[in-house]
N, C-alpha and C positions, 0 to 999 in steps of 0.2 A: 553407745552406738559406734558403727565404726562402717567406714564405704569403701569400695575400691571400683574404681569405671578409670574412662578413657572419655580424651574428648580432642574434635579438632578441630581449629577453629583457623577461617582464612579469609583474606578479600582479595579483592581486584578491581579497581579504581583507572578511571580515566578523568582525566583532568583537559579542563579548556579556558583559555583569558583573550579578553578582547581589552586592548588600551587605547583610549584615547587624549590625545592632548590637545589643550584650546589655550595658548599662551601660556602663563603661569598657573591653570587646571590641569591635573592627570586624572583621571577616572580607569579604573580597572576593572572589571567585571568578569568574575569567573564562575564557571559550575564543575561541578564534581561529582560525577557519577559512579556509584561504588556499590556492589553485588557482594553481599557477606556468607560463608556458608557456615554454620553451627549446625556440630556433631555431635551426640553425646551415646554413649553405650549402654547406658540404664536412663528409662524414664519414669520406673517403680524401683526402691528397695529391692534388692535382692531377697527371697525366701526360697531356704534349703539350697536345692542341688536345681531346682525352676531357672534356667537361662533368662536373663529379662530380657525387655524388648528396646534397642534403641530407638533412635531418631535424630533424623536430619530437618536443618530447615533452611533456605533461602531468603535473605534481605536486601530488597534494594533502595537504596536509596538517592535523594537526589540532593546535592546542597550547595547552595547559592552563595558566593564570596562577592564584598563588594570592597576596595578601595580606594578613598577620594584625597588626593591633593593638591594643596595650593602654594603657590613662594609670593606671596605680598608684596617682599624682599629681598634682596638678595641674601643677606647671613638669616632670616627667619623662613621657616617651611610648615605648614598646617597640616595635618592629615585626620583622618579617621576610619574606619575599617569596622566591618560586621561580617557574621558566616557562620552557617548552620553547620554543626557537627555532630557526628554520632560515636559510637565505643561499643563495642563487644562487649558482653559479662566477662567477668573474672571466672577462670577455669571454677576456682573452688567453691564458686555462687553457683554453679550447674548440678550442684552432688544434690541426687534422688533422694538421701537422706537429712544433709543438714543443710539441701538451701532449694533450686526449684531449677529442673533443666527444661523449662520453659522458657525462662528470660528470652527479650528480645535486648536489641539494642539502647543503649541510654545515649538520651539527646540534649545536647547544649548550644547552648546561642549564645555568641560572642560578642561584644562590642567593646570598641576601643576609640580613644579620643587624645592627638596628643600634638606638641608642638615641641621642635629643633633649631635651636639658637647656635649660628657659629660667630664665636669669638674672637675678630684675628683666626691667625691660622693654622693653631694648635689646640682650642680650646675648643669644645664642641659642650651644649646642654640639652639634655632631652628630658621631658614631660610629660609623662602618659598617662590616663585613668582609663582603670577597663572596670565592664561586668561583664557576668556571666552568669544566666540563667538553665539550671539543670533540669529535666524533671526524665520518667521515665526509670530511676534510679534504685537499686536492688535494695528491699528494706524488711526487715522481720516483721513477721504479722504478728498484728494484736491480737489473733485469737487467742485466747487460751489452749487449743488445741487444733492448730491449722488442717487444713487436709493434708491429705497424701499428697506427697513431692509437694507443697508447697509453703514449707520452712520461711521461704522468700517468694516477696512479692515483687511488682516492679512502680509502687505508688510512691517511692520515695522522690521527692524532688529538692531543690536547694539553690543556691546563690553564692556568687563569691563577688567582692565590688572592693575597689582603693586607688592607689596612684603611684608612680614611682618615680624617681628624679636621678638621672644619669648622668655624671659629669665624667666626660672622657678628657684626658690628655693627652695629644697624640706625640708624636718625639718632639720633643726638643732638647736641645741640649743634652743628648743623650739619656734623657727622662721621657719617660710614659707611665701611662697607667689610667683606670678608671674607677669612679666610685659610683653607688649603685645604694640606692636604698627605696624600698617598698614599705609600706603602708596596710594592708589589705584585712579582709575577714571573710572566712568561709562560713557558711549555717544552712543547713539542713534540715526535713522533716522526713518524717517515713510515714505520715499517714497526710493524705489532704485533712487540712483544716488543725494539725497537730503541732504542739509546742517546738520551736526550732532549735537547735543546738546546732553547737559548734563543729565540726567535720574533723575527723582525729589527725588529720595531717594539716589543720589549720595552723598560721604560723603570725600576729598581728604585726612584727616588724621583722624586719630583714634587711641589714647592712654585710654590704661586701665592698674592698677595699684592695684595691690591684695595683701594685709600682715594681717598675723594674729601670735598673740603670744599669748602663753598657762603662766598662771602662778597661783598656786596654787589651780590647779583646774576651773580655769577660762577660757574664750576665746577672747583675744580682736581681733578685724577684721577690718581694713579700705577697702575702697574701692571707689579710685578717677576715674572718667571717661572722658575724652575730646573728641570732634569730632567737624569737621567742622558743620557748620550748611546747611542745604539742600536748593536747590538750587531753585527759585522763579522767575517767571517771574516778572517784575516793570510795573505799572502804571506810563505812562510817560505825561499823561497831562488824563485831560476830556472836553465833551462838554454835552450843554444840551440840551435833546431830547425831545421838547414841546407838543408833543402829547403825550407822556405820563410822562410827568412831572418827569422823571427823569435824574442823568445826566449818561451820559455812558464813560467807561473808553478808554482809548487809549493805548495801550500796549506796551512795548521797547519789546526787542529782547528777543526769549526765553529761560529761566531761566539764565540771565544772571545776575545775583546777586544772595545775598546767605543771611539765617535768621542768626542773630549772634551767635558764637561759643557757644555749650554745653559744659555747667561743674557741674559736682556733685560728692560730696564727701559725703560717706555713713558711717555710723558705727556699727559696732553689736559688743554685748558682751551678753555670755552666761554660762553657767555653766550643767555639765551635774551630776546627782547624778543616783549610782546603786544600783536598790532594786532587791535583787536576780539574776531572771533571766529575769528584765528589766532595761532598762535604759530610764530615763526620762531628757530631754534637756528642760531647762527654757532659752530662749534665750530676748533680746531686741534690736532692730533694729531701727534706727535713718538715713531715707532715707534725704538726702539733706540737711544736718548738718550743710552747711554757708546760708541758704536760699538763694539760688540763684533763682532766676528769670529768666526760660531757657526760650524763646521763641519756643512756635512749630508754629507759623501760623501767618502770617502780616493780621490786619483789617484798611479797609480804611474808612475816614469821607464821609457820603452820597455824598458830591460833589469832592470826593479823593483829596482834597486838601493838608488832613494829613495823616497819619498811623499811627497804633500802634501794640503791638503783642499781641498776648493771650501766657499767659506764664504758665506752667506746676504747679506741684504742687508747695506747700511750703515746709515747716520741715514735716515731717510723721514717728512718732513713733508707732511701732508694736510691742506689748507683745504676745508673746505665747509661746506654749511649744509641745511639741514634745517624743510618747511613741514609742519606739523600743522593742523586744521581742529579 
């Protein structure tokens, strides 16, 4: 099969917060009023030289923000925070032929819970645990043979829930930097009542590591990154399909394996010089400094008997500079 359409998709949102404070309480309270238009150019398949028919639709919605906090203390600060959101379909979820240009909006509910510890006066800690409740979410139908235009449905819903631990250092001693690590887990269903799996850009750990030192005018800056790798359905055998002379895969369970862990360590150093009332930054930048070979995507041998990955870049050095007024 094969589709070709148009689509245009836009909003317009008005925003409002009311704060108040009662000693060491702040309460926020906001709404967000937002009008979506989705456009799409085909709402059947095209057949022959038959012009199809588009359509337009209108969404409005309304969504409620809330956040609360407290200082017990003075170096400790409590907070929490909730707020309804919504998302457009992805343009290629709209196509008449391989997904449904019905879709409405998909809706998520936020909450977050967290506490800020200041150390002296260069150490800062922060704390957070979030979830997030999906549903409304674009998902293949189980029919064996959907109807017309609709490929996709909008029954899929899902959850992502964990926690993350931030420790900033702000200058001293000509030292900064921050460290940052999450926890979390994405899972999804596409049918109510359906086995949940993992969401393909799920990721269970995520460390990031920021230090820069200043010295006689200079800037050096590392910057190491770790994350699980995303998660992959497996070819669990093939067979071969003689009418058309190729072989076809057999799938294990899905996304139950994962591409192997992401690592990259970056470098920049720069120097900044002031001509009057400008400042000019010559910096250089050295993405992937041990050449690592991250893999983003498993390829298999015509008859999937092997695999292999496609792997990201290599070393990438960047000269440039940078005029400020």
């Amino acid at each position: 099969n094969a589709d070709s359409y148009s689509i245009h998709l836009g909003d317009l949102s008005l925003y409002s917060a009311l704060t108040l404070w009662c000693g060491p309480l702040t309460v926020t309270v906001g709404l967000r009023l937002g009008a979506h238009i989705l456009e799409v150019s085909c709402l059947t398949p095209r057949v022959g030289v038959i012009l199809p028919i588009g359509g337009r639709r209108f969404a409005r919605v309304a969504e409620p923000r809330l956040l609360v906090s407290v200082q017990p203390t003075a170096p400790l600060t409590l907070s929490a925070a909730a707020g309804l959101y919504h998302q457009p379909p992805a343009a290629e979820d709209l196509s008449a032929v391989f997904g449904n240009p019905q879709l409405g909006l998909a809706r998520a509910v936020h909450v977050t819970a967290g506490a800020t510890v200041q150390v002296g006066s260069a150490l800062q800690l922060e704390l957070c645990g979030f979830y997030r409740h999906l549903d409304s979410l674009a998902a293949r139908s189980p029919l064996p043979t959907p109807p017309l235009s609709a490929v996709l449905t909008a029954d899929g819903s899902g959850q992502s829930y964990g926690g993350q631990l931030l420790v900033r250092l702000r200058r001293w001693r000509s030292l900064s930097g921050w460290v940052a690590y999450t926890l979390s887990r994405s899972e999804r269903t596409d049918t109510p009542g359906g086995a949940p799996y993992l969401f393909d850009l799920d990721q269970t750990h995520i460390l990031t590591a920021v230090g820069s030192y200043e010295l006689r005018g200079f800037g050096f800056g590392l910057r190491l990154r770790y994350s699980s790798g995303f998660p992959r359905t497996p070819v669990r055998d093939a067979f071969y399909d003689a009418r058309d002379d190729v072989y076809q895969p057999v799938f294990g369970a899905l996304n139950s394996i994962r591409l192997p862990d992401f690592v990259q360590l970056d470098l920049r150093v720069d120097r900044t010089f002031a001509l009057r009332r400008l400042a000019v930054v010559i910096y250089l930048e050295v993405q992937n400094l041990t050449y690592q070979k991250n893999a983003e995507e498993i390829v298999y041998r015509f008859d999937y008997a092997s695999h292999d990955y496609i792997t990201g870049l290599p070393i990438l050095a960047i000269l440039g500079a940078r005029l400020s007024l």
